[in-house]
C-alpha positions, 0 to 999 in steps of 0.5 A: 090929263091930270083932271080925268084921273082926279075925276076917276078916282073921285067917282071911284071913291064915290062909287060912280059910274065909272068905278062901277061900271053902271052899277050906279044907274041900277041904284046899288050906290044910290043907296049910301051917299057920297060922304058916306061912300067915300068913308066907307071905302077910306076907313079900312085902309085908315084903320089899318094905318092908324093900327101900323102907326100904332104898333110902330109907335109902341116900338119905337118907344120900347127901342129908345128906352133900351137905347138909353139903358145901353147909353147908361150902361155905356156910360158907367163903364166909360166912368170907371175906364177914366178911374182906372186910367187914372189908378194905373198912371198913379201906380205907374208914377209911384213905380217910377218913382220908387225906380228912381230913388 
């Protein structure tokens, strides 16, 4: 069941001897303590992690400050869309008027 995994992977983490195969009784784990066992084994893999979240982080960063200078840029082009829209119906206008007179 669940508690015989949870127990494995403790005494993995602990280096017991299930993990290593009786390794324990020869004192080879006696050596570091269980706090310490469990760290050792844990602070690769969380520094690399640490090290990934890091760098992810850092892109993410770079990816949004381009994103906003392209939504700045998106932005004025949008703007001067909206005047030149609103030149072309005011010479379309006077166009039309001077048609009509």
């Amino acid at each position: 069941g669940f508690s015989l995994f949870e127990r494995t992977i403790y005494s993995f983490l602990i280096g017991g001897q299930a993990a290593f195969g009786g390794l324990e009784a020869e004192g080879v784990s006696g050596r570091v303590g269980a706090g310490e066992g469990v760290r050792l084994k844990l602070e690769t893999p969380l520094g690399v992690a640490d090290a990934l979240l890091g760098a992810a982080g850092q892109q993410l960063a770079s990816d949004l400050s381009t994103a906003q200078s392209e939504l700045a840029a998106v932005q004025a082009v949008e703007q001067q869309l909206v005047r030149f829209k609103a030149d072309m119906e005011k010479d379309a206008a006077a166009q039309r008027d001077a048609l009509l007179k």
